[in-house]
C-alpha positions in Angstrom: 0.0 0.0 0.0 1.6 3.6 -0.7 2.1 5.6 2.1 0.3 9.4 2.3 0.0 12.0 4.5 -1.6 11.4 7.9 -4.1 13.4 9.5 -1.8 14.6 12.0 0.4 15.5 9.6 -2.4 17.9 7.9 -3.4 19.4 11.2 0.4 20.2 11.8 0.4 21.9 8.4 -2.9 23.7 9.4 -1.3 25.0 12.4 1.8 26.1 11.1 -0.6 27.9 8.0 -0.3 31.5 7.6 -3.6 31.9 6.4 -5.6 29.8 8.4 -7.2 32.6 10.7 -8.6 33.6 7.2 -11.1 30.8 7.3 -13.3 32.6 10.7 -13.9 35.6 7.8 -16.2 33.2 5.9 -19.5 31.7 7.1 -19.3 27.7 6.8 -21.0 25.1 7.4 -20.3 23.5 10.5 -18.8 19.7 9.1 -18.8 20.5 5.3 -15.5 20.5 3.7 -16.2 23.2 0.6 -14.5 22.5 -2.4 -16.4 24.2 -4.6 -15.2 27.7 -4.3 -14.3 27.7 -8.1 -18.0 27.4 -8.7 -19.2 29.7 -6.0 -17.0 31.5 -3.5 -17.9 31.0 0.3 -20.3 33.6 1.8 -17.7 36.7 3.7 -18.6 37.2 7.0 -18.3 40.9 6.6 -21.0 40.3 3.5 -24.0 39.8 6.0 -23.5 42.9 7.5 -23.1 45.6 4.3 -25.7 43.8 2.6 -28.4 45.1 5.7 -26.9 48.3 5.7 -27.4 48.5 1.7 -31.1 47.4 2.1 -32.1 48.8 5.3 -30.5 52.0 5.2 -29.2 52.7 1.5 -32.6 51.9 0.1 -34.8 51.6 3.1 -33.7 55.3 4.6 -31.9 57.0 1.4 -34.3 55.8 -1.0 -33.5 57.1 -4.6 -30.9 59.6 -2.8 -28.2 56.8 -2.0 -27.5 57.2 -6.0 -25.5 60.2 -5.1 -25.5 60.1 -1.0 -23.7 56.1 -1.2 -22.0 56.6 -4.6 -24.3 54.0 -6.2 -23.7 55.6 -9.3 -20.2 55.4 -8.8 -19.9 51.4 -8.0 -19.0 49.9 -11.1 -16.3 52.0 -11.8 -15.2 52.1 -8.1 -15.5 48.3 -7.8 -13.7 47.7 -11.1 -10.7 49.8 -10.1 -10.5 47.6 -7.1 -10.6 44.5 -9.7 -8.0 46.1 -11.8 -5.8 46.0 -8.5 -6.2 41.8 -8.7 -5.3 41.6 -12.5 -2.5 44.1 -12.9 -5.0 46.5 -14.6 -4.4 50.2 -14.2 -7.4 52.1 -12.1 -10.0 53.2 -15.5 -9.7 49.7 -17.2 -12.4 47.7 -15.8 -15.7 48.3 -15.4 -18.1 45.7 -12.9 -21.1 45.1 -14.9 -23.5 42.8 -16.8 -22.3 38.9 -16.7 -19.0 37.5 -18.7 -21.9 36.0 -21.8 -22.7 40.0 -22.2 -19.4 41.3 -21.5 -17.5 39.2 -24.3 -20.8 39.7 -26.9 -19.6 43.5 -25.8 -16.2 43.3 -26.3 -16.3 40.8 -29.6 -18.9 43.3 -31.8 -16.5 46.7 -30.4 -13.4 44.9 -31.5 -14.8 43.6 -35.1 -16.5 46.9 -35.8 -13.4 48.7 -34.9 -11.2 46.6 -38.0 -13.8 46.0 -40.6 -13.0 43.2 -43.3 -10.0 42.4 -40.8 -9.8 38.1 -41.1 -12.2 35.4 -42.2 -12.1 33.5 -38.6 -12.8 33.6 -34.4 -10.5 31.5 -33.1 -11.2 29.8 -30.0 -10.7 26.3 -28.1 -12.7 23.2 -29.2 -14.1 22.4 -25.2 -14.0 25.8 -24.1 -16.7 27.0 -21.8 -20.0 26.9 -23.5 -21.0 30.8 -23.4 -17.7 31.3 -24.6 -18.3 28.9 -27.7 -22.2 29.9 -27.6 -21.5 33.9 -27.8 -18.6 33.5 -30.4 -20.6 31.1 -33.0 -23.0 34.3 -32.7 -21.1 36.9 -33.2 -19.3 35.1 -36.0 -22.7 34.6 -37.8 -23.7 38.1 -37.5 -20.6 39.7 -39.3 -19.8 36.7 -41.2 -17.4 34.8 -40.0 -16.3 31.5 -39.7 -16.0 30.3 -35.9 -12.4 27.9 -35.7 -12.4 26.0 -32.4 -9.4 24.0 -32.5 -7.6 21.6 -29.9 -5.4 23.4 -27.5 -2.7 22.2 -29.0 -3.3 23.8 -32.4 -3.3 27.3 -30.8 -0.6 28.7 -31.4 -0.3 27.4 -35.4 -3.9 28.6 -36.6 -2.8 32.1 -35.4 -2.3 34.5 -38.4 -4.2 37.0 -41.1 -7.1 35.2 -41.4 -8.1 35.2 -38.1 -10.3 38.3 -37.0 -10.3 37.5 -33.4 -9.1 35.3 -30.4 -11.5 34.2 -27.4 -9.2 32.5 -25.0 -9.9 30.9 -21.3 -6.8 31.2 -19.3 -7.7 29.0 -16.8 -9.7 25.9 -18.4 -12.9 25.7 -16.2 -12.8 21.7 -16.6 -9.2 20.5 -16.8 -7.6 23.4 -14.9 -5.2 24.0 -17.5 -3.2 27.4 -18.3 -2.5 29.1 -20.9 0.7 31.1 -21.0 -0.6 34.0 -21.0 3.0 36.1 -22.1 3.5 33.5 -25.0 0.0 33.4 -26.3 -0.3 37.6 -26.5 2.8 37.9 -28.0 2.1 35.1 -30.6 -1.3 37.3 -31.6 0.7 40.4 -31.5 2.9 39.2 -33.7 0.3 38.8 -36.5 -2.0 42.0 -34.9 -4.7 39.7 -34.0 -7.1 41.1 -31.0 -7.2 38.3 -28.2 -9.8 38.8 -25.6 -9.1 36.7 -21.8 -11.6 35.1 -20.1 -10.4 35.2 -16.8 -13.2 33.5 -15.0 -11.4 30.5 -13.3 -8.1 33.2 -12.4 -8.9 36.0 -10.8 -8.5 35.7 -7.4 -7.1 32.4 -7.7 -3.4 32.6 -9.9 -0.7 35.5 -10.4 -2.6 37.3 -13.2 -0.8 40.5 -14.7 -2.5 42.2 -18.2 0.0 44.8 -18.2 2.6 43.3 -17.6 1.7 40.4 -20.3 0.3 43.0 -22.7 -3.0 41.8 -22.7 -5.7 44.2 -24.0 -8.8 42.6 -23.5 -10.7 41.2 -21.0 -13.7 39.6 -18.9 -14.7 37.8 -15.4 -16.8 36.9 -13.4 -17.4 37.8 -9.6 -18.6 34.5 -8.2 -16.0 32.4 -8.2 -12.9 33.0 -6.5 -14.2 36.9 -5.3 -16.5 35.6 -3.5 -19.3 38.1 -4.7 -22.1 35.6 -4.2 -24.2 33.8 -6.8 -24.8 35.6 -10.1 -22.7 38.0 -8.6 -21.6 40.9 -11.7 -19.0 40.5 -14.0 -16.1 42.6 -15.1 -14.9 43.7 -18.3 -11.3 45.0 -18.8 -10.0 47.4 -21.8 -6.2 48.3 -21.8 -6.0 52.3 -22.0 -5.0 53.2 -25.5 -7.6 50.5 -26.6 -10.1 52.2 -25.6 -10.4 55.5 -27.5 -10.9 52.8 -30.4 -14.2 51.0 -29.3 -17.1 51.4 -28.8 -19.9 48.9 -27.0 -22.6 47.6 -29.7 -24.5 47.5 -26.5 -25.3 51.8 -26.2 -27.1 51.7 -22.7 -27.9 54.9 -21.1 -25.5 54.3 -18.3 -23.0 54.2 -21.6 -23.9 57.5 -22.0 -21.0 60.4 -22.0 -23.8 62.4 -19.7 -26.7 59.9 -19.2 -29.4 62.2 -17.2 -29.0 65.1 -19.7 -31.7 62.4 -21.2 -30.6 63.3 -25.0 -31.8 61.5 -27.7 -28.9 61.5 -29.8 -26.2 58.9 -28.2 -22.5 60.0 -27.1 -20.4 57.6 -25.7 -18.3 58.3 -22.1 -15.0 58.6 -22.2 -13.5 55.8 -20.5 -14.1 52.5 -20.0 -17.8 53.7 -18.6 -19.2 53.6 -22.1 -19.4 49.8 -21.6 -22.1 50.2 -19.2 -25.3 49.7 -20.3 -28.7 49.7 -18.1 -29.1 50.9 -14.5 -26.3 49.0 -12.5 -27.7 46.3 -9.5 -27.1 48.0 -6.8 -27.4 45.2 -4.2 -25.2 42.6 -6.2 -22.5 45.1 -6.9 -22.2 45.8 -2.9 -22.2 42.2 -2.5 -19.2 41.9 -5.3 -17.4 44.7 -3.4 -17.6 42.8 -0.1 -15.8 39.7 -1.5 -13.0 42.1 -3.5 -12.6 43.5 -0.6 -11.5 41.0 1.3 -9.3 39.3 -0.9 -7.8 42.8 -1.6 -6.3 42.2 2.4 -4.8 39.1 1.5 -1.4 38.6 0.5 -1.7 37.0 -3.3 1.9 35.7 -2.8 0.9 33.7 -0.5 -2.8 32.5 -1.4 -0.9 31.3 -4.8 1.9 29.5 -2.4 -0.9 27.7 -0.6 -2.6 27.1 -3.5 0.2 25.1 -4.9 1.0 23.1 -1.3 -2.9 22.3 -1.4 -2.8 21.1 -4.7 0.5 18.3 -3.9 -1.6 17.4 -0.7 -4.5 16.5 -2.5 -3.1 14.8 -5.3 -0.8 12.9 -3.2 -3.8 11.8 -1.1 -5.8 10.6 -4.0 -3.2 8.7 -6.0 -2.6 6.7 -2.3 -6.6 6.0 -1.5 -8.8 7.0 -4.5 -6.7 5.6 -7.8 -9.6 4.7 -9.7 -10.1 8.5 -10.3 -7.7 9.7 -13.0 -5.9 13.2 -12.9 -6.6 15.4 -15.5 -4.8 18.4 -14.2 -1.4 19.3 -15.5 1.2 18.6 -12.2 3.3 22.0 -13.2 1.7 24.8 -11.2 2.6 27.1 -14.1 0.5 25.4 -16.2 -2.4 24.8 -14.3 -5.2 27.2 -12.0 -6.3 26.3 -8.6 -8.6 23.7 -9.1 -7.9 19.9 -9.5 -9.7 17.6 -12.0 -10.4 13.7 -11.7 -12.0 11.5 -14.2 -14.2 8.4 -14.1 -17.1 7.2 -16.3 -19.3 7.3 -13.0 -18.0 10.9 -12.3 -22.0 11.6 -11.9 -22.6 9.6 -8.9 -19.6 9.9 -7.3 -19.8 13.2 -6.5 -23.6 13.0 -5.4 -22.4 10.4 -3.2 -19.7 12.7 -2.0 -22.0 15.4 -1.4 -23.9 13.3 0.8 -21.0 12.3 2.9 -20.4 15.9 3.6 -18.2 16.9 0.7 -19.0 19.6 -1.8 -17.3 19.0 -5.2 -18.7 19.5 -8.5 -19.2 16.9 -11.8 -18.7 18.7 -15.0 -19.7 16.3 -18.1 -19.2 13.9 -19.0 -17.1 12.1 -16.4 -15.4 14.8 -14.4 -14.7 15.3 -10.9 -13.6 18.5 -10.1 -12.2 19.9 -6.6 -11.7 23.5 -5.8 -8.9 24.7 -4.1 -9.5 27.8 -2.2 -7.1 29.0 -0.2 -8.5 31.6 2.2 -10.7 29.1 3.5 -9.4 25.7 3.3 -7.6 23.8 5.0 -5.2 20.5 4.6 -7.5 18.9 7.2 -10.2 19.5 5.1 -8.3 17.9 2.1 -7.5 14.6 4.1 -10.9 14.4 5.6 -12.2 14.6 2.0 -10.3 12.4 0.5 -10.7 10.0 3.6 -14.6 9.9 3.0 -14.6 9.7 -1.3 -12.2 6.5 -0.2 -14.7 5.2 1.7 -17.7 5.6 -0.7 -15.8 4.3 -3.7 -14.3 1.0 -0.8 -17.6 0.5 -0.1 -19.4 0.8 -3.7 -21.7 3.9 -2.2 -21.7 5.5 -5.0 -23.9 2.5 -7.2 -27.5 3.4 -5.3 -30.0 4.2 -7.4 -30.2 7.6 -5.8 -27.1 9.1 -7.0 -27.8 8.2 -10.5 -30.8 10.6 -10.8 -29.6 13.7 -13.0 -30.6 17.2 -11.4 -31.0 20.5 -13.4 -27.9 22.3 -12.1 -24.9 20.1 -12.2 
């Protein structure tokens, strides 16, 4: 039998954990061991209380005249510079709003109206996440393009002048596998092709830096690794000199260069506020600012460190007890985010067995097990106690009841 970690060995580590007094900043479950935090972050203890002081006194007491008295007109902009902080963005290049699917339609229609007749092709990844897939097939058919989604693999060799535009996921929301991010711009660069990030499962989550990797576009969501709560607001991110260049297909009021001078004729803001569109949500954005926030007091060094010694722990731990399950993940933490994958034709009721047991993963189809690693709020007790409960269900065949065969509509 291999040998892995002990428990005492993963309460040692707990201990001797840096981060570990982040975990009493997140309301949990008392006996649930979360690893779903790439799907939806943890609630933030500090949440609970700005969200009554946003609906008891923002709207209850300031009624319409918290729009100017609580800055709620000023929330997207002042949340997104707060993002920008996360991503290596520069305060005035991302704007919280709207959802990733409307961000990227957004983003794609600015970009292709801006080069007419530029390319014959979207180039994307074959497996990418649906909207991304769904929204670019779209946009291709509405300015007549071809959509390319290619293998990984064929990336960086279908890159060139036929190619109008790139939709890329950094982080791969099933395998966990990275692009590199450096390598890839400069490739597009190279043959002045527009590439727009998605970076949904990174923010929060691995070192990301735009400017520094001369990224130009953008988008993300807030319910993941912020912690923003579910359907939390997007973001959407537009590199300074890009901007004077686009403008949203998408011309909201909020859009609007000077939206209560209630003209009819449409001038765009000046800054990355013309991709607004309709009247912000005031209560989801607060909610979004509560989790930024907080991870905006954490050291990112570290969370990324942690991220990495959670990763070897659980990996080590399920190649010992749980072999059946397969890694997907790349090993290299360069090339991978902070989520681990796991394969097995029953991938289904496995993890509705392991939900049962206490154990919050998620299945993504058709045979993937996939385990969040979150560092602010897990533990390597939580990973061993895990792993020591999916060993018992597949030891003891749990997972074959009837019950945990029976799809449900969210998955």
């Amino acid at each position: 039998m291999m040998d892995y970690p002990t428990l005492a060995e993963a309460e040692a580590r707990d201990a001797a954990d840096p981060l570990a007094r982040w975990r009493e900043r997140f309301t949990l479950p008392e006996g649930v061991v979360y690893l779903d935090g790439n799907s939806l972050g943890a609630l933030p203890v500090a949440t609970r209380g700005l969200m009554h002081d946003a609906v008891d006194r923002q709207w209850g007491e300031g009624l319409i005249r918290s729009w100017n008295d609580a800055d709620w007109i000023g929330a997207p902009r002042r949340i997104g510079d707060k993002i920008a902080a996360l991503i290596g963005a520069a305060p005035g290049e991302v704007i919280a709003c709207d959802s990733v699917t409307v961000n990227l339609y957004k983003l794609m229609g600015a970009i292709l109206a801006a080069r007419p007749g530029q390319g014959r092709t979207i180039l994307t990844e074959s497996g990418n996440f649906p909207t991304d897939l769904h929204v670019a097939a779209g946009i291709a058919a509405q300015h007549g393009l071809v959509l390319d989604a290619c293998a990984r693999e064929a990336i960086a060799e279908r890159i060139g002048p036929d190619v109008a535009l790139m939709v890329l996921t950094h982080v791969h929301y099933k395998t966990g596998e990275r692009f590199d991010m450096a390598a890839i711009q400069a490739l597009a660069d190279t043959h002045n092709v527009p590439l727009i990030w998605d970076l949904s499962h990174s923010t929060g989550a691995v070192p990301v830096n735009l400017a520094a990797d001369a990224a130009r576009f953008a988008v993300g969501c807030g319910y993941k690794y912020l912690n923003g709560g579910p359907g939390a607001p997007a973001f959407l991110y537009v590199a300074a000199e890009a901007l004077e260049f686009l403008g949203s297909p998408i011309q909201g009021w909020m859009g609007h260069a000077a939206p209560f001078a209630m003209t009819d004729g449409y001038e765009p803001a000046p800054g990355i506020e013309r991709f607004l569109a309709g009247t912000p949500p005031m209560l989801s954005l607060l909610a979004l600012e509560a989790g930024v926030d907080l991870l905006l007091e954490a050291d990112r060094d570290a969370l990324w460190t942690k991220s990495q010694a959670l990763f070897d722990f659980l990996t080590t731990l399920m190649a010992a007890r749980c072999p059946e399950l397969v890694p997907i993940t790349p090993e290299r933490a360069d090339l991978r985010g902070s989520h681990a994958s796991f394969a097995h034709p029953d991938a289904w009721p496995i993890n509705r067995a392991l939900i049962d047991a206490g154990v919050i993963g998620d299945f993504r189809a058709p045979d993937v097990l996939r385990l969040g690693l979150t560092p602010l709020y897990l533990g390597f007790a939580d990973i061993w106690h895990a792993v020591d409960r999916l060993a018992a269900i597949m030891g003891e065949g749990r997972w074959q009841r009837d019950e945990y065969k029976v799809a449900t509509r969210v998955t």
